[in-house]
Phi, psi and omega in degrees: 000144202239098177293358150294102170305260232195122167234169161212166180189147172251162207065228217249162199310165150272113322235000164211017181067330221263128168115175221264135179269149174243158184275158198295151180045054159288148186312190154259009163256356154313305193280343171308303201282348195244344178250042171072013204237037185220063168212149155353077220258109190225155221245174143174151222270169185268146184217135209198119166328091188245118165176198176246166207292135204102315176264156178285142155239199172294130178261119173250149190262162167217107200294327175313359202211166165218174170237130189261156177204115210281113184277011128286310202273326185096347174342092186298152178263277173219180153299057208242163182289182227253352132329352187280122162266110169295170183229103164294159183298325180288333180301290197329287189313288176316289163001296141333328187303313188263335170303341169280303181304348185226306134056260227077337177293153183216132209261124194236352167212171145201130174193185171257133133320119169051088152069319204176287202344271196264140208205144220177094150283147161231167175213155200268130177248017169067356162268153205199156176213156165233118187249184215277159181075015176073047183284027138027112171213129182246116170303116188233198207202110176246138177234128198223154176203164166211137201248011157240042188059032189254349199195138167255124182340123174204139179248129161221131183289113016086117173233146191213084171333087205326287194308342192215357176059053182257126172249164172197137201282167151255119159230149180238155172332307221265351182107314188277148212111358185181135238221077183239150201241128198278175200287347189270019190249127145306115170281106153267116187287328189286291118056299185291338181284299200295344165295287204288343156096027173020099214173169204251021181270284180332300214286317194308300199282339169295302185321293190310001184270309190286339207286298168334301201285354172270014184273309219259134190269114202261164202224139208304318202286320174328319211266341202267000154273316180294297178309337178277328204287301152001283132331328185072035163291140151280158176285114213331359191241332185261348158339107192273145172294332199260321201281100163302156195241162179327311197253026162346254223297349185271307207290326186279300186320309176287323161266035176261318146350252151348335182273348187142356170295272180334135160298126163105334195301353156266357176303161188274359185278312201267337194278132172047043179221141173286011154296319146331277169347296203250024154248336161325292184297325167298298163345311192253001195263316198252356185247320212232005180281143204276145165215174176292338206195180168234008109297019163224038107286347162313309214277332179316304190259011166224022172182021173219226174323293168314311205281321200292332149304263241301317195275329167290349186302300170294327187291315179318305181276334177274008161296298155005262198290353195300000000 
């Protein structure tokens, strides 16, 4: 079963082949019409049948609560309390306008999720860093929202290693790199530009991080310790030899990575660095991690399990340089 509904991307495919490719800097009602987004998310109150089973009874409302629904298919989304501010599929989309037209920024991937449920532009925001051996890594802005309470409106800055199509959000100590707005909330999108400051100060303080962490160089019992605590493993000296441990098959994937498996993972930013560490983990998290699809490992590294290894990963490795 594929929890991508309906995507589009410009460039080069995406992570699963799947969805309508598009020419590069399409209007944005192009991308609405072509990565599914371009119907309603409409409301009505719950109403609900008392009587016994078989027989019809009185139809009662329960004003406290709407029902969310898709104004083509008629689809139900959820249930929510009646305080819920929806996010339409076209905001997600809107949200971009100017920034690509005035900008620069360029919209490179979109689509729908779980039916409706979950809705998700990313855009390339044109900033870019180079590490050593032409280690390429480009900054993008993903704006994501979900109507089944799984998710808060969130714009987050984003980096996507060129060689291995690995992401990783940027957060920083300071908060900033990332921007959610909960659903009891009216979603303002310029309110949401001026917080992250549309802006190089996130991108600036990763790079010097990233920059760090591919100089420092980690020594193999490190790295293979820095991955079990990571795990929530013990550590390789209190480790019993014979006792399998839960995340065994996670701990050997990743570091077979990290040892020369991983893309990119001989480049001189990675090899034997803590910049290695947390593409190892990014690698596996957004590539080689067991899922049902490979869109509900998508939905995993960017916005579940996955993503939340990949951010302990980077906090971890950036203790390495503090």
């Amino acid at each position: 079963m594929h929890l991508v509904q309906t995507m589009a991307y410009a460039g080069e495919t995406p992570w699963h082949g799947l969805g309508n490719q598009l020419e590069r800097k399409q209007p944005i009602e192009v991308w609405a019409r072509q990565a599914g987004m371009n119907w309603r998310i409409e409301e009505a109150p719950v109403s609900f049948i008392a009587g016994q089973a078989g027989t019809l009874g009185a139809i009662h409302s329960f004003p406290e609560q709407k029902v969310l629904y898709r104004s083509d298919t008629k689809a139900p989304l959820s249930v929510v309390s009646n305080r819920y501010q929806t996010v339409q599929p076209r905001a997600i989309l809107e949200f971009y306008r100017d920034l690509t037209e005035a900008g620069g920024f360029e919209l490179e991937s979109a689509g729908v999720l779980k039916d409706g449920r979950k809705l998700w532009a990313l855009a390339k925001t044109g900033q870019q860093t180079m590490l050593k051996g032409g280690d390429t890594v480009n900054g993008y802005l993903l704006l994501a929202t979900a109507c089944d309470g799984t998710l808060a409106t969130t714009a987050q800055f984003t980096s996507i290693r060129v060689v291995c199509n690995n992401t990783l959000a940027i957060a920083l100590a300071d908060g900033a790199g990332a921007v959610k707005v909960p659903h009891r909330i009216q979603f303002n999108p310029e309110a949401v530009k001026q917080q992250l400051g549309i802006a190089v100060a996130s991108w600036d303080s990763f790079m010097v991080r990233m920059r760090a962490l591919s100089e420092r160089k980690v020594r193999p019992a490190t790295a293979h310790d820095f991955f079990r605590r990571l795990l929530d493993m013990p550590s390789f000296t209190n480790a019993s030899t014979h006792a399998p441990q839960p995340n065994d098959r996670a701990l050997r994937a990743i570091q077979a990575l990290y040892d020369g498996k991983g893309m990119g993972s001989d480049l001189p930013s990675a090899s034997g660095t803590a910049w290695g560490l947390v593409n190892a983990v990014t690698q596996y998290a957004d590539h080689e991690r067991r899922a049902r699809s490979a869109d509900h490992r998508l939905d995993s590294a960017w916005f579940g399990v996955g993503a939340n290894l990949k951010q302990r990963a980077w906090e971890e490795a950036v203790k390495l340089v503090a």
